[in-house]
C-alpha positions in Angstrom: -5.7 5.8 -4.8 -4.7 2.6 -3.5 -4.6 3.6 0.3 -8.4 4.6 -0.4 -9.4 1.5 -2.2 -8.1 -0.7 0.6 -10.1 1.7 3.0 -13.4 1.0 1.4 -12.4 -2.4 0.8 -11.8 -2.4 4.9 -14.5 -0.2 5.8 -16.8 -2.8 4.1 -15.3 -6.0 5.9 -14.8 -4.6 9.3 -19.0 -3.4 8.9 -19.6 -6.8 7.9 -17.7 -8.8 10.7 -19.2 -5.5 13.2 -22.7 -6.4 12.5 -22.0 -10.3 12.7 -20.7 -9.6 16.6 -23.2 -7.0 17.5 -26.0 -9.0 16.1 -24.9 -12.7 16.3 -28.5 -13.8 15.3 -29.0 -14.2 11.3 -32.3 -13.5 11.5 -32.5 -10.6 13.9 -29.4 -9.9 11.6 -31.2 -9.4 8.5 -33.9 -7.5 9.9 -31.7 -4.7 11.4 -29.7 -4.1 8.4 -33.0 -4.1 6.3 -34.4 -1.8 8.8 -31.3 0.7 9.5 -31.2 1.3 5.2 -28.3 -1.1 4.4 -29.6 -2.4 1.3 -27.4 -1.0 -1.7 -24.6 -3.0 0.7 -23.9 -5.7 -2.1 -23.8 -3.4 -5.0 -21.3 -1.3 -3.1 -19.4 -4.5 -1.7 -18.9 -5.6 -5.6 -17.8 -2.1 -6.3 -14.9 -2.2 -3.9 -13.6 -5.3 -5.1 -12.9 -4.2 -8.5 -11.2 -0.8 -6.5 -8.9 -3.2 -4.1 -8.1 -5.3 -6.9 -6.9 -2.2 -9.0 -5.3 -0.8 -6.1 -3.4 -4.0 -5.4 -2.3 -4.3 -9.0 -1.2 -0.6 -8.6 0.6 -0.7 -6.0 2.9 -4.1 -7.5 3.2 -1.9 -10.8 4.6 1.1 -7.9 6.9 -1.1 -6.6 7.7 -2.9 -9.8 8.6 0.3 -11.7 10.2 2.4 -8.9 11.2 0.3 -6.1 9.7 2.9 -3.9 7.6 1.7 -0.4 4.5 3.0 -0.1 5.2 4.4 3.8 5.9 2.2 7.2 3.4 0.0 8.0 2.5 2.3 10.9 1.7 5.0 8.8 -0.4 3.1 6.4 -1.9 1.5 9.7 -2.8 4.8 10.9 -3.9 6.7 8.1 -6.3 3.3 6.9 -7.9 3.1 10.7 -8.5 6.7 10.8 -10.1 6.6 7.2 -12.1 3.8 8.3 -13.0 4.6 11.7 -14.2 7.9 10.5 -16.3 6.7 7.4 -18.3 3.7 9.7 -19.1 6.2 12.1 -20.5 8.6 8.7 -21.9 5.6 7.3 -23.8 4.6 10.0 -25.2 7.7 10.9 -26.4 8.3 6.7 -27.7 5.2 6.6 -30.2 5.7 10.1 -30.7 9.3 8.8 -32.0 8.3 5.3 -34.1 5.0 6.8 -35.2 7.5 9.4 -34.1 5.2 12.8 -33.3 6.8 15.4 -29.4 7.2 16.2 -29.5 5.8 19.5 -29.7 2.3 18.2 -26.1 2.6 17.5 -25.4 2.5 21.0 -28.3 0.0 21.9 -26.7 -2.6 20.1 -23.0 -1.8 20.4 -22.8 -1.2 16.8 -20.5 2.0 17.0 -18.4 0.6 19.4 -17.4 -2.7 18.2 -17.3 -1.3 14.5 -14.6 1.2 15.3 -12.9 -1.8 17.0 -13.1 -4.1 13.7 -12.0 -1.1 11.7 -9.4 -0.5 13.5 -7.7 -4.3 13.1 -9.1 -4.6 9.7 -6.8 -1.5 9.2 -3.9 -3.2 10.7 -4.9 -6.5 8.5 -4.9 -3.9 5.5 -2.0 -2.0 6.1 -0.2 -5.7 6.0 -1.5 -6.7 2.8 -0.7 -3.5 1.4 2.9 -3.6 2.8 3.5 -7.8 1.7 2.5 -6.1 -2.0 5.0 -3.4 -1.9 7.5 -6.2 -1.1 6.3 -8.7 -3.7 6.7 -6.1 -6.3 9.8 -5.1 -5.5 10.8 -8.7 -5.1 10.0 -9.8 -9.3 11.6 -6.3 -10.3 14.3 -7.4 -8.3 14.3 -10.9 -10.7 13.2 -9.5 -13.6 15.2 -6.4 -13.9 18.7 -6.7 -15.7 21.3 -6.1 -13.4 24.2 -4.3 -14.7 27.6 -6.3 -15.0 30.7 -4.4 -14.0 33.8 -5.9 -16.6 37.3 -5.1 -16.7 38.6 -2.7 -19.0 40.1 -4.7 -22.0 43.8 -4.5 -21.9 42.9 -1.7 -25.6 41.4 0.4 -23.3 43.8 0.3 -20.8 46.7 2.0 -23.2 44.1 4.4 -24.4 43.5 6.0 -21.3 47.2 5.7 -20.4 48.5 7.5 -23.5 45.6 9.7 -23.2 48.6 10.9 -20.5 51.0 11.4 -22.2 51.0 15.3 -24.2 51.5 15.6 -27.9 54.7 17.4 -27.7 56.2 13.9 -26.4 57.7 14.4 -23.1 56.0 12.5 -20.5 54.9 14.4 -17.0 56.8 13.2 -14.3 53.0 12.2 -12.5 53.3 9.5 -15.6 56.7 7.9 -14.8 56.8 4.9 -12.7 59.8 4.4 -10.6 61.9 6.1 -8.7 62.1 10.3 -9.0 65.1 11.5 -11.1 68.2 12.4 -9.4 
């Protein structure tokens, strides 16, 4: 769950910051994404912000309870770009189907191409903040955990265990006897 969140948390920024470098103009901006059928955009946008802020909290609680990573950060890297990559290219293409535009505006404006760039190093941004959580949990269970305090055996439970030894009928094996073996 959290890997996805942060992939549709990503997914979202890197198709914000794709459309602010293919089409630097606001206003020629706006008008593409109101043509190209990217208005539910915000509902969605406030959607996955309640996801990557459960995900985040799950991923401390992970970390806090288990002390378990959640991967290298070249896995998560991998698996969130590939995620990513492969839902902007879906999204795109859904949203031209539905506002009927034809697909080859993708390539006119260098929309495809420069939004699987920004997915791919909002991945590697991703993959970070996922990782520096791991760590932060596992840093406060670290404090907040009691640690378990090794004591010496009180000098009782000492002669316990060492006339635990020694049998019942009274004679004492020789593994017991300190000193030198019997001539």
């Amino acid at each position: 769950m959290p890997l996805f969140a942060f992939a549709v948390g990503g997914l979202l920024i890197g198709h914000a910051i794709a459309y602010l470098v293919a089409v630097p103009d606001p206003y020629h901006r706006d008008l593409v994404l109101q043509r190209t059928g990217h208005g539910y955009l915000p509902t969605f946008a406030e959607l996955a912000l309640v996801a990557v802020l459960a995900a985040a909290a799950s991923v401390i609680g992970r970390a806090f309870r288990r002390g378990d990573g959640a991967g290298s950060f070249a896995s998560i890297a991998g698996q969130l770009a590939a995620l990513q990559v492969v839902a902007f290219a879906g999204q795109e293409v859904t949203e031209r189907l539905v506002a009927r535009v034809p697909l080859g505006e993708l390539i006119h404006d260098h929309v495809l191409v420069i939004g699987f760039a920004m997915q791919v190093l909002v991945a590697l941004v991703g993959a970070l903040v996922l990782r520096l959580l791991v760590r932060a949990g596992e840093r406060v269970a670290a404090v907040v955990r009691p640690r378990r305090v090794l004591t010496r055996p009180s000098l009782g439970a000492r002669l316990v265990a060492i006339t635990s030894l020694v049998p019942r009928g009274g004679r004492v094996p020789a593994f017991a006897i300190r000193g030198p073996p019997p001539a």
